[in-house]
C-alpha positions in Angstrom: 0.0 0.0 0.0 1.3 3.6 -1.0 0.5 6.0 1.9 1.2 9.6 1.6 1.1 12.0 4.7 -0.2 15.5 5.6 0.3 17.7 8.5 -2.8 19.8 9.6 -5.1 21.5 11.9 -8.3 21.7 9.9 -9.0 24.9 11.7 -11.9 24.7 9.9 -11.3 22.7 7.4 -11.9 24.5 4.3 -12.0 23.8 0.2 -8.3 24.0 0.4 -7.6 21.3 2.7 -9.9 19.2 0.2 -8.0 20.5 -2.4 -4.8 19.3 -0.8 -5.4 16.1 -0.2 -7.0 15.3 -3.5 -3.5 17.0 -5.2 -1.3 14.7 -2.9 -3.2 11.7 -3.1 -3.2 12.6 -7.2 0.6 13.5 -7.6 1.7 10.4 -5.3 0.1 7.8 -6.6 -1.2 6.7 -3.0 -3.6 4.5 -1.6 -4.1 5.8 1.5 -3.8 9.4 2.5 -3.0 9.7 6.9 -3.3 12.9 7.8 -1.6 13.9 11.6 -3.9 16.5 13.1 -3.8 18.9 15.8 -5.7 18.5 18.8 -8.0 20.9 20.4 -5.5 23.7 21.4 -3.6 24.5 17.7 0.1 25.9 16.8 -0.3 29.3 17.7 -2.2 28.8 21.0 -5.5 29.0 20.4 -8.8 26.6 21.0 -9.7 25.2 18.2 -12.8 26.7 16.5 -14.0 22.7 16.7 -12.9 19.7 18.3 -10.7 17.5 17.5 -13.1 14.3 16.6 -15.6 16.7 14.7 -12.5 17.7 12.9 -11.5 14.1 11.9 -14.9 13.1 10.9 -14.9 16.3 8.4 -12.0 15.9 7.0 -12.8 11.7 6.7 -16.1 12.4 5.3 -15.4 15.6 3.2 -11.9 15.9 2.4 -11.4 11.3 2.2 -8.9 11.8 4.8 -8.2 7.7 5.4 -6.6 8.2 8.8 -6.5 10.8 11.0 -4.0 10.6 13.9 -3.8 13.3 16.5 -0.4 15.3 17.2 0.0 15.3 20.9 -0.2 18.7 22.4 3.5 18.7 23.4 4.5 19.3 19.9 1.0 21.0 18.6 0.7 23.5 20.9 4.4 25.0 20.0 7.0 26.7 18.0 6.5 25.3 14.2 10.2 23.7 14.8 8.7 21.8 17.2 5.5 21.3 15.5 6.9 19.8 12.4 9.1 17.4 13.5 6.6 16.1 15.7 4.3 15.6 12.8 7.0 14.4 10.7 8.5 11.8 13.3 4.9 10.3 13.5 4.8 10.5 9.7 7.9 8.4 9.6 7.4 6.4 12.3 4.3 5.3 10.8 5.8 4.0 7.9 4.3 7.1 4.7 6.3 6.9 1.7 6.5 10.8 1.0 4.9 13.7 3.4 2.7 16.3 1.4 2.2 19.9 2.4 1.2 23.7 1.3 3.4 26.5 0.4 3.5 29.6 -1.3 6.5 29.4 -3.0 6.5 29.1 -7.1 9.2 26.8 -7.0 9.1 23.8 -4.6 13.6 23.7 -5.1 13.6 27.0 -3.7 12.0 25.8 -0.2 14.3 22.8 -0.9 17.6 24.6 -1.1 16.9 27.2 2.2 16.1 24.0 4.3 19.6 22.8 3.3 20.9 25.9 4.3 19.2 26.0 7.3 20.3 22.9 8.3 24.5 23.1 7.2 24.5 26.6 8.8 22.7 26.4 11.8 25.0 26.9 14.2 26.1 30.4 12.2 22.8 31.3 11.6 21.8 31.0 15.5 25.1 32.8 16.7 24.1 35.6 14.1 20.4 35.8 15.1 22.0 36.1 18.8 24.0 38.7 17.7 21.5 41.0 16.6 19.5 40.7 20.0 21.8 42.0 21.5 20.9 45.1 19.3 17.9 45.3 20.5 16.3 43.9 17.6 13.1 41.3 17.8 13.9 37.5 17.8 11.6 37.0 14.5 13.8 39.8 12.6 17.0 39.0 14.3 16.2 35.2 12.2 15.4 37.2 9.0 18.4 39.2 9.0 20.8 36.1 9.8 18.7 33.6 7.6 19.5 36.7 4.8 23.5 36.7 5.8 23.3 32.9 5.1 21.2 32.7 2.3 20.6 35.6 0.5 17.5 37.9 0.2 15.6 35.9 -2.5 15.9 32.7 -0.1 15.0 34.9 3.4 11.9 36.7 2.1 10.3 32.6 1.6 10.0 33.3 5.6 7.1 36.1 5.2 4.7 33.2 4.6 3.2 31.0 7.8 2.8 27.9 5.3 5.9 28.3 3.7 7.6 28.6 7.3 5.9 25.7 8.3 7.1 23.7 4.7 10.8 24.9 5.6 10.4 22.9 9.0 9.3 19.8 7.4 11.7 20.0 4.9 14.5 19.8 7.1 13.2 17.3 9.6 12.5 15.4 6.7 16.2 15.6 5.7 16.9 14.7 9.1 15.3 11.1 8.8 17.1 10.8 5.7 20.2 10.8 7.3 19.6 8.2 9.5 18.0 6.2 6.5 14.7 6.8 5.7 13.5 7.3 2.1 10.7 9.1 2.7 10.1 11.5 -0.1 8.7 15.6 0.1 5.8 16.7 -2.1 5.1 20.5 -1.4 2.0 21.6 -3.0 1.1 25.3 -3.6 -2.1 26.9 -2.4 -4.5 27.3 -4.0 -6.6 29.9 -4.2 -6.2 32.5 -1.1 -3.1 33.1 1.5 -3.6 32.2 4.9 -4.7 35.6 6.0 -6.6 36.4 2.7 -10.3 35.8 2.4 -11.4 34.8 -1.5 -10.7 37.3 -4.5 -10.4 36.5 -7.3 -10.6 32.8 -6.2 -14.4 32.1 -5.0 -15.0 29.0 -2.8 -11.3 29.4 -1.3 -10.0 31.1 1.6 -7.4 31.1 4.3 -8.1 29.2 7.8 -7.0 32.9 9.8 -9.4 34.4 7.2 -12.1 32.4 8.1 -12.1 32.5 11.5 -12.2 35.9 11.7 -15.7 35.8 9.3 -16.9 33.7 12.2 -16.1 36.1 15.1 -18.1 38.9 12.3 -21.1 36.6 12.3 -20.4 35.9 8.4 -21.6 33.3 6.2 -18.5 30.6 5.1 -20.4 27.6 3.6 -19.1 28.6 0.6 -15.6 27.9 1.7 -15.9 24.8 3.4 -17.1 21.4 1.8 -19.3 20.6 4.5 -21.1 21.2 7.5 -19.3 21.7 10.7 -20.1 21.8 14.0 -18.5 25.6 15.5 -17.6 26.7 18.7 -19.0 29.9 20.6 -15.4 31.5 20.4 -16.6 34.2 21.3 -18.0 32.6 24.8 -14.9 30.2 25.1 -12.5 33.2 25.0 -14.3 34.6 28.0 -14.0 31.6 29.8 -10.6 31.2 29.2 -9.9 34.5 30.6 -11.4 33.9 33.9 -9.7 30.8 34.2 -6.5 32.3 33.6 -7.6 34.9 36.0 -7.9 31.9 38.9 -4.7 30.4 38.2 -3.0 34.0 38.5 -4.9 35.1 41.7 -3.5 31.7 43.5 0.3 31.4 42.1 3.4 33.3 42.7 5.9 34.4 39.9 8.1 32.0 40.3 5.3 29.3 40.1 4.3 30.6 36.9 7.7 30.9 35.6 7.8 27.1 36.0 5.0 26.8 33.1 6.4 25.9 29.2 6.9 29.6 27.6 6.8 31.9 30.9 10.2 33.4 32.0 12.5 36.2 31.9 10.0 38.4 33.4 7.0 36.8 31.7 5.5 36.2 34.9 5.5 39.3 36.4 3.9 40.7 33.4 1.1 37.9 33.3 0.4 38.9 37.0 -0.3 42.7 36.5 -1.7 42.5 33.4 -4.5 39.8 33.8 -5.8 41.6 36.6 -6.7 44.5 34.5 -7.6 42.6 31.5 -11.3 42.8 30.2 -10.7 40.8 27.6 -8.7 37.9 26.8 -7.2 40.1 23.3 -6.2 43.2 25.8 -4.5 40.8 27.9 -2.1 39.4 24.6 -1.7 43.2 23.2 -0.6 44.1 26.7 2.0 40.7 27.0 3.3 41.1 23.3 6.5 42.8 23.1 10.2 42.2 20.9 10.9 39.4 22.7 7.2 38.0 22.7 5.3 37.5 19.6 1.5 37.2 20.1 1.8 33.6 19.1 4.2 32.8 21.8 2.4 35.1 23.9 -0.9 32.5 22.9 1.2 29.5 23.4 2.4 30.5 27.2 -0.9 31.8 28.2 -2.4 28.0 26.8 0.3 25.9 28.3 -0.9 28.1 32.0 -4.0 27.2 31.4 -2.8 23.3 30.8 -0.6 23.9 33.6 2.0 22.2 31.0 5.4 22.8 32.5 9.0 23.6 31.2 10.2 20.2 32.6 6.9 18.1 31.7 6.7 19.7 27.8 10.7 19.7 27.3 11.0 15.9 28.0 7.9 15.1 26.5 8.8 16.5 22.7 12.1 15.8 23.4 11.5 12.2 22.2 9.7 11.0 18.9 6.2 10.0 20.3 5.9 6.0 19.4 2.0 5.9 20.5 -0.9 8.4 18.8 -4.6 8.5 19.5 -6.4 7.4 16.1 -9.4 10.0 15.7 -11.0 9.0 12.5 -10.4 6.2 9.5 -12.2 5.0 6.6 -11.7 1.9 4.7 -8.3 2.2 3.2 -7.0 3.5 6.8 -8.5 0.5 8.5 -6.6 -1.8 6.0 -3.4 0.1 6.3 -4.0 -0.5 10.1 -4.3 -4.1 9.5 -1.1 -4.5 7.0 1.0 -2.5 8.4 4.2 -4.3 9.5 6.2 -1.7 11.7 5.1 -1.1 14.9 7.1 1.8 15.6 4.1 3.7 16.8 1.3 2.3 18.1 -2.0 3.5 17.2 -4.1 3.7 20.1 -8.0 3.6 19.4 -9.1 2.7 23.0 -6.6 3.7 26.0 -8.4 2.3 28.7 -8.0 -1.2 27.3 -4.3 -0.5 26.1 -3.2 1.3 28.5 -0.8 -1.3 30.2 0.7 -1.7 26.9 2.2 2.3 26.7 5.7 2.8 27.9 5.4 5.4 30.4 6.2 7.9 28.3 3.5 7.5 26.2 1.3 7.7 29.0 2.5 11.1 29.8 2.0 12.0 26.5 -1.2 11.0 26.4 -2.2 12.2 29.4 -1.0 16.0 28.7 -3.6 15.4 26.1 -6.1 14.4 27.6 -6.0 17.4 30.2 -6.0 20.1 27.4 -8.8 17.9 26.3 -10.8 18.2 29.9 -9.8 22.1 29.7 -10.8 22.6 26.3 -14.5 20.8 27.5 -14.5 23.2 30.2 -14.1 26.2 27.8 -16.7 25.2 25.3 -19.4 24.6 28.6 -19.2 20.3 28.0 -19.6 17.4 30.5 -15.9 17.2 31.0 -17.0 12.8 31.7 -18.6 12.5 28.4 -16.6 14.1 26.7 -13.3 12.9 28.1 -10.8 11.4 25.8 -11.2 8.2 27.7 -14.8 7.7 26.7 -14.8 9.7 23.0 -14.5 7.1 20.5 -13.2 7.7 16.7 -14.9 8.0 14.1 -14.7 4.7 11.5 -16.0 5.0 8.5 
């Protein structure tokens, strides 16, 4: 069997997604498509505007998605280094022939040749972006300016784009495995239609993820850009939630209690203190945390991993490791049968914990436990029995 791999978060999932999958299953030549999905917090710290299994079962049923595996919040809910070779480790460790994903780049060799750069000059490129701290410049331009020194202009302005950031990442964990071995193959795939951000023009029917969710907040109309129906959140509602919460956790910790949590430091903590107790809204509260150390997405991520109560210890050993267990959330016919033939256990896919449970290493435990805490939390947000709609009793959808 031919299997070809995706990275996503389906946040919703929209006529571009389908569009993806259809191109990669198209240009690969594969039977089965396994797609490894975030869970119910996404990369740049935010709740999902659905859950994960409502997620799955849309991209099963719309997009014919064979197998949808969730990426565990340690590696989900971070920077996209961290994200991708997360993804790409359970890619690999699940045996795909060649991982697909968007870009924006015209030329897939020009994403090719900056992850080799990347990779060869790293340790020049990170003593350079170092560098230029020190100046008193912002960590994401410090990276442009030394990814430029490295690599030219041409090659550094690839980095304005989130997907083609996010490609870049693949691309060189990808290289990574193929140093110890593994053939697994690349197949970038350029968007079509609108940018992330972007909503339609002159494409109708398409639209960026970011530019869809802020429709929803606006009360708009997206049928038109998604190939089904979807169950939404009140985001809206959750957001408010979430502030209180964070609000609780503040009110009974110290600083250096909530310097202990994944993201908080070098001053973080005081900030997070003062700030959320004069925060009306959970989008004051990021505006007043951002800074050129900060970006709102790690700003996001930090505020997500306090809410988790995901430490620097607990999320640093955790992703520190390729995860050799994931949590199956959807498959249809050919993802079943993949199930059945495949011949490498180095991941297990887990489809009911409580009966497999004594067969995780310890580690995978943890994993999956983290997860299923953001899970409980994310419940809690969204107003849901956090019992019936705990991981341990949510089944996935099989098709």
């Amino acid at each position: 069997m031919t299997t070809v791999g995706i990275t996503a978060e389906y946040n919703p999932l929209h006529n571009g997604h389908a569009y993806h999958v259809a191109r990669a299953r198209e240009l690969s030549g594969a039977d089965c498509v396994i797609a490894v999905m975030s869970g119910n917090f996404t990369q740049r710290g935010e709740p999902a505007v659905s859950d994960k299994w409502e997620r799955a079962k849309a991209a099963a049923i719309s997009a014919e998605v064979d197998l949808v595996a969730e990426l565990p919040f340690a590696f989900a809910c971070s920077k996209a280094s961290i994200f991708a070779s997360g993804a790409v480790d359970i890619l690999v460790g699940l045996g795909v022939d060649c991982i697909s994903f968007g870009c924006e780049a015209e030329e897939p060799s020009q994403l090719r040749n900056l992850a080799e750069v990347l990779v060869s000059d790293a340790a020049a490129i990170e003593d350079s972006r170092l560098d230029c701290m020190k100046k008193g410049i912002s960590s994401a331009k410090a990276y442009e300016l030394a990814v430029t020194e490295a690599a030219g202009e041409q090659a550094a302005m690839l980095l304005h784009e989130p997907n083609n950031i996010l490609a870049i990442e693949y691309l060189k964990r990808i290289l990574y495995w193929r140093g110890k071995g593994r053939t697994v193959t690349d197949l970038p795939v350029r968007r079509f239609g609108s940018g992330y951000k972007d909503a339609a023009g002159e494409n109708a029917g398409f639209a960026g993820a970011g530019a869809l969710r802020k429709m929803m907040e606006a009360g708009e109309d997206i049928s038109r850009y998604i190939p089904c129906a979807q169950q939404f959140e009140d985001t809206a509602l959750m957001q408010s939630r979430y502030l209180q919460q964070l609000k609780g956790i503040a009110l009974r910790s110290d600083a250096d209690q909530l310097s202990r949590i994944y993201g908080v430091g070098e001053g973080m903590e005081n900030a997070i203190i003062r700030e959320l107790r004069k925060a009306e809204d959970l989008e004051q509260l990021i505006a007043a945390l951002t800074s050129k150390r900060y970006t709102q997405a790690t700003v996001r991520r930090a505020l997500t991993h306090l809410l988790v109560g995901a430490s620097w210890d607990e999320v640093d050993r955790l992703a520190a490791e390729s995860p050799s267990a994931v949590r199956l959330l959807a498959a249809r016919d050919a993802g079943r049968r993949f199930m059945r033939e495949r011949d490498d256990e180095t991941i297990r896919i887990v489809t009911n914990r409580n009966k497999e449970d004594d067969q995780l290493s310890p580690s995978d435990r943890e994993l999956l436990d983290l997860d299923e805490r953001a899970a409980d939390l994310y419940n809690l947000l969204r107003g849901r029995d956090i019992r019936t709609s705990s991981d341990r009793v949510m089944r996935p959808y099989i098709e």
